[in-house]
C-alpha positions as CSV (number, residue, x, y, z in Angstrom):
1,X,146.0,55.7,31.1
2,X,147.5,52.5,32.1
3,X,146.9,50.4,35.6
4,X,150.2,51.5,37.6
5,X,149.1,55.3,36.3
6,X,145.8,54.6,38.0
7,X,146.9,53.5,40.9
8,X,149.3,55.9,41.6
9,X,146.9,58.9,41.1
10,X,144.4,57.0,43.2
11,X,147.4,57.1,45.6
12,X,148.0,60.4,45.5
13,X,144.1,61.3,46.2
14,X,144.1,59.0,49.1
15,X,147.4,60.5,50.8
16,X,145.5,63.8,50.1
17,X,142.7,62.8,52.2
18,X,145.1,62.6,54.7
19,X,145.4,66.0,55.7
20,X,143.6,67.0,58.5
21,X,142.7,70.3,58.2
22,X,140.8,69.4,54.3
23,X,138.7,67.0,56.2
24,X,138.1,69.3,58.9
25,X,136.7,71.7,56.6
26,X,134.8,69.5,54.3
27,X,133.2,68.6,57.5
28,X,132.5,72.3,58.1
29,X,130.8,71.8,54.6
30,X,127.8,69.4,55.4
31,X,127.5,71.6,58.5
32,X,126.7,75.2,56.0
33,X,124.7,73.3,54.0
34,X,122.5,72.0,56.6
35,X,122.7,75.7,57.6
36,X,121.0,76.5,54.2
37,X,118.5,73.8,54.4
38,X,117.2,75.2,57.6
39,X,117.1,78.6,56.2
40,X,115.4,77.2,53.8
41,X,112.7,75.6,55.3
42,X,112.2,78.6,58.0
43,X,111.5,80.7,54.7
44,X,109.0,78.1,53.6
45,X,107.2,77.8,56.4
46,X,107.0,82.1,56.3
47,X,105.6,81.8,52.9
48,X,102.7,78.9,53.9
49,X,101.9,80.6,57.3
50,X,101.9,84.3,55.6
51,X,104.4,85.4,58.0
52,X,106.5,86.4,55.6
53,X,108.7,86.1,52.3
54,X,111.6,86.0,50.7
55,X,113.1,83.4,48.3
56,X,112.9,79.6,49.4
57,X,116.1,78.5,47.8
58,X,119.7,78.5,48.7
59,X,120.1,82.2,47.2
60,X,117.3,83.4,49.8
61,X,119.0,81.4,52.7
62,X,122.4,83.1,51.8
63,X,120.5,85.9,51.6
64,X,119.0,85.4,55.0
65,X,122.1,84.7,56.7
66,X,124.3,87.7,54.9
67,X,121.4,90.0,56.9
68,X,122.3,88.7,60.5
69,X,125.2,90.3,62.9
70,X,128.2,88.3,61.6
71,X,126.7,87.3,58.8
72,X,129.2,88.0,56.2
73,X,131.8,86.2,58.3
74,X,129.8,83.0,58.0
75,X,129.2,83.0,54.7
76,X,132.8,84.2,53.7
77,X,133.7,80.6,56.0
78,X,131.1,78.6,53.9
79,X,132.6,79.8,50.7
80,X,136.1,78.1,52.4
81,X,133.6,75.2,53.7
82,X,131.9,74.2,50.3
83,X,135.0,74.5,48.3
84,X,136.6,72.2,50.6
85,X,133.7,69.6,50.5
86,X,134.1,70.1,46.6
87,X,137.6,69.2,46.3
88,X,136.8,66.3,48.4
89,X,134.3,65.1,46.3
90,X,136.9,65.0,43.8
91,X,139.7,63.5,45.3
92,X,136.8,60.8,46.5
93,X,136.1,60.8,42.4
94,X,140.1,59.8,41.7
95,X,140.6,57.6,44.7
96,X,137.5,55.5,43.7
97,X,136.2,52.8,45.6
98,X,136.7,48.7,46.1
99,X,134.4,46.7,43.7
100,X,134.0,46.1,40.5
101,X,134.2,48.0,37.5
102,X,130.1,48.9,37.6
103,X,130.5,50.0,41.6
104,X,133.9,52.2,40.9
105,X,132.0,54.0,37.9
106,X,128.8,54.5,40.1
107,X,130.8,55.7,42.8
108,X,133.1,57.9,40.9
109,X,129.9,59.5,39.1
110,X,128.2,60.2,42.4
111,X,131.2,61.8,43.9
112,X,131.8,64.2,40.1
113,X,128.2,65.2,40.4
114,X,128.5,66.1,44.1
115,X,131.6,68.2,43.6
116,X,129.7,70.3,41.1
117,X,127.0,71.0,43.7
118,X,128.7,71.7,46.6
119,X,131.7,74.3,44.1
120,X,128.9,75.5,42.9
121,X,127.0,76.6,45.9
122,X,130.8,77.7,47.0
123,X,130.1,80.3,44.1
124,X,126.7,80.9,44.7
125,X,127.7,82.0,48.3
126,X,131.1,83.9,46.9
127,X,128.4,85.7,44.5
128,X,125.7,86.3,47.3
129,X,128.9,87.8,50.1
130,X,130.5,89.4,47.7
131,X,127.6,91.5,45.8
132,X,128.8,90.2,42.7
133,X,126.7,87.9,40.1
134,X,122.9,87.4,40.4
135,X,120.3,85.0,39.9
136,X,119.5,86.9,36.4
137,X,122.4,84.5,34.3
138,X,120.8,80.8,35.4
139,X,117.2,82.7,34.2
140,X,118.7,83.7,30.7
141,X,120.4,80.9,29.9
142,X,117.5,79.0,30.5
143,X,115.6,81.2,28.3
144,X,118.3,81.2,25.8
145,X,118.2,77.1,25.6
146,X,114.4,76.8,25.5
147,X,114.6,79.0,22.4
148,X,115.5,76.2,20.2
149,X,114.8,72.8,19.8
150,X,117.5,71.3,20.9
151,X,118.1,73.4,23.6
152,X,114.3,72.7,24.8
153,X,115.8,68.4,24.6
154,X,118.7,69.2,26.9
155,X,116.2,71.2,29.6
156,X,113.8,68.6,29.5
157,X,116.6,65.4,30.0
158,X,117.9,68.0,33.2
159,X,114.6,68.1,34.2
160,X,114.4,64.0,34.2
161,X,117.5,63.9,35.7
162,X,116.2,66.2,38.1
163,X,113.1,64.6,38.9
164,X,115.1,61.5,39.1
165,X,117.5,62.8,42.2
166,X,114.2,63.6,43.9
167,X,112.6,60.0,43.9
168,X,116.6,58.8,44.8
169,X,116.4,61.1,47.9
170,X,112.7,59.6,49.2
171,X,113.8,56.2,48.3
172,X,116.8,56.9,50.3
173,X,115.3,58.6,52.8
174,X,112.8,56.4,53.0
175,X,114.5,53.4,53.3
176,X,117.6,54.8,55.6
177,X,120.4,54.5,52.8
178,X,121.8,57.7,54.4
179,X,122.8,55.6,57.3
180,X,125.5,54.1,54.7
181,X,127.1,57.7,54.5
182,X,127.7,57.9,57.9
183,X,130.4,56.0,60.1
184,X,130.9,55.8,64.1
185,X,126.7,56.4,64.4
186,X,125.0,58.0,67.3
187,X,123.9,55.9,69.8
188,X,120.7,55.6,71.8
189,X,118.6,58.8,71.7
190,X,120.5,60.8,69.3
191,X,121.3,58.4,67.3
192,X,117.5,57.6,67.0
193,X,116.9,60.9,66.6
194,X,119.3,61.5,63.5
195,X,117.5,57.9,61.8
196,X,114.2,60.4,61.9
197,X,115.6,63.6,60.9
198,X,117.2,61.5,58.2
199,X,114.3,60.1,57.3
200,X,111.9,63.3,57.4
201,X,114.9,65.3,55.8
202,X,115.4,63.2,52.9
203,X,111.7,62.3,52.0
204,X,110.9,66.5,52.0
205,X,113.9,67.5,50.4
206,X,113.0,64.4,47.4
207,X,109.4,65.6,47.2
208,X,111.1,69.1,46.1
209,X,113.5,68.1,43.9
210,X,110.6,65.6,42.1
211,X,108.2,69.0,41.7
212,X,110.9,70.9,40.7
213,X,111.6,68.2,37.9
214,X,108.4,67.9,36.8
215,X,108.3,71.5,36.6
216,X,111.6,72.1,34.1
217,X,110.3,69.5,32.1
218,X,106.8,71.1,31.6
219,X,109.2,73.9,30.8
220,X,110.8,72.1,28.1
221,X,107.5,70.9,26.4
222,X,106.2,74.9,26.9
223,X,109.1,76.6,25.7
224,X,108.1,78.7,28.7
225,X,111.2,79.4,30.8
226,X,109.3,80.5,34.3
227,X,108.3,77.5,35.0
228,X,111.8,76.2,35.8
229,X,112.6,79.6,38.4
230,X,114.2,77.0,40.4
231,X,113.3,75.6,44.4
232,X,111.5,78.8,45.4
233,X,109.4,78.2,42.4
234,X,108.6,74.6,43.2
235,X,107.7,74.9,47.1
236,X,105.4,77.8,45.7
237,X,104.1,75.3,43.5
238,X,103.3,73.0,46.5
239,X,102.1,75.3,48.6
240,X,99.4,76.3,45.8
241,X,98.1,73.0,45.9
242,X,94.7,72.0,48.3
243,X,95.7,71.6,51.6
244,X,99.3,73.5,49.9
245,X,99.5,75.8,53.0
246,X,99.9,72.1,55.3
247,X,101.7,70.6,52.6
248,X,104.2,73.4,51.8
249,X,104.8,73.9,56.0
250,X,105.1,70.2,55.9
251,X,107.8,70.4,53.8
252,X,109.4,73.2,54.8
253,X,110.2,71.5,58.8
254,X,111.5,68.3,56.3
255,X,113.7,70.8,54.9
256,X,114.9,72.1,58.0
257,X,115.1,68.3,59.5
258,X,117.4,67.7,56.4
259,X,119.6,70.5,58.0
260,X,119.6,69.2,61.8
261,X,120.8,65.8,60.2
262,X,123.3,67.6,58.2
263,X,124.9,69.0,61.2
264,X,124.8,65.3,62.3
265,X,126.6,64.6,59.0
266,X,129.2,66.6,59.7
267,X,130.1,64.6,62.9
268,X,129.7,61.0,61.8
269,X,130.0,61.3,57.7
270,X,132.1,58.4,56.3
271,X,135.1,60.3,55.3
């Protein structure tokens, strides 16, 4: 594709970005995924303190929400919400960024990768409102892949990859790169508070991800498809560790942290 062609796609994305109501609702998307996240870590906390169970993953969450007096209406608005943030993430993708030719590939890869999540949990919540779909497909295909040997390569490089976005997300969190997604920040006492919900939310929600990693790659070199259930599997993992009921309630109030900022998010994101 030539230079003017570029351009005058990137153009087009940015004149997109315009419209008000998209960014209103891709807004509305940080805010239902910092919904889940809470969900999320209310369920893990449940599950360390033996108050309870359910899933600890975004299908439990949607789950968990669905069960609540206007809970279908929410969830039929995140499905709205997340495909908005997706689309987004897209244009964001074709619009690019100033910088060189290494920062306008980075930043075109990040946005690609975080229009398939948040599409995808768009589905994922279409499925759980809907009554349609089930966990059971991600579970066979997994099973399917692991059943040869190069599908057993391609689960173990998600599994690095995986593992990878978790150590990203404490490094992040860790040292306040989040703060970079945001513009107009919160001043004084929120915005101090959102720097530590940041902070906690990240660091928890990395520590995850990394387990889970670790835990489709074991996968991989086991042929052994449970081990890579997914989030529920890998805060279960934690929590089965010494000290795992601290550790998993621990991480479960980081989770929900990572929620309360993403509500913040959805306020001052850069956008």
């Amino acid at each position: 594709m030539s230079t003017g062609s570029n351009r005058t796609t990137s153009g087009t994305a940015q004149r997109l970005q315009q419209s008000k109501g998209l960014r209103a609702l891709a807004r509305a998307g940080y805010a239902v995924s910092g919904l889940l996240h809470i969900m999320i870590g209310v369920i893990a906390v449940r599950i360390a303190t033996g108050s309870g169970g359910g899933e600890a993953d975004q299908t439990g969450a949607l789950q968990e929400v669905a069960s609540t007096t206007g809970g279908a209406f929410v969830l039929w608005f995140a499905v709205v919400a997340f495909a908005a943030l997706g689309v987004w993430q897209v244009l964001e993708a074709v619009a690019g960024t100033s910088g060189d030719a290494k920062d306008q590939a980075t930043f075109r890869a990040k946005s690609v990768g975080k229009a398939v999540i948040y599409l995808a949990l768009g589905v994922l919540t279409f499925q759980v409102v809907s009554g349609s779909g089930s966990g059971g497909g991600q579970d066979s295909l997994t099973a399917s892949l692991l059943a040869n040997g190069a599908g057993r390569v391609l689960v173990g490089v998600v599994g690095v990859g995986i593992a990878a976005a978790g150590v990203y997300h404490v490094v992040k969190g860790w040292k306040k790169w989040f703060l970079r997604d945001l513009e107009g920040n919160a001043k004084g006492q929120v915005g101090n508070a959102v720097v530590v919900l940041g902070r906690v939310g990240y660091i928890a929600k990395g520590i995850a991800l990394a387990v889970l990693g670790v835990l489709v790659v074991t996968a991989a070199a086991t042929a052994d498809p449970e081990k890579a259930s997914g989030l529920d599997t890998a805060l279960r993992t934690i929590g089965a560790q010494p000290f795992g009921a601290f550790l998993l309630t621990a991480t479960g109030v980081g989770f929900a942290a990572y929620g309360v900022y993403s509500f913040a998010r959805a306020r001052y994101a850069r956008m």
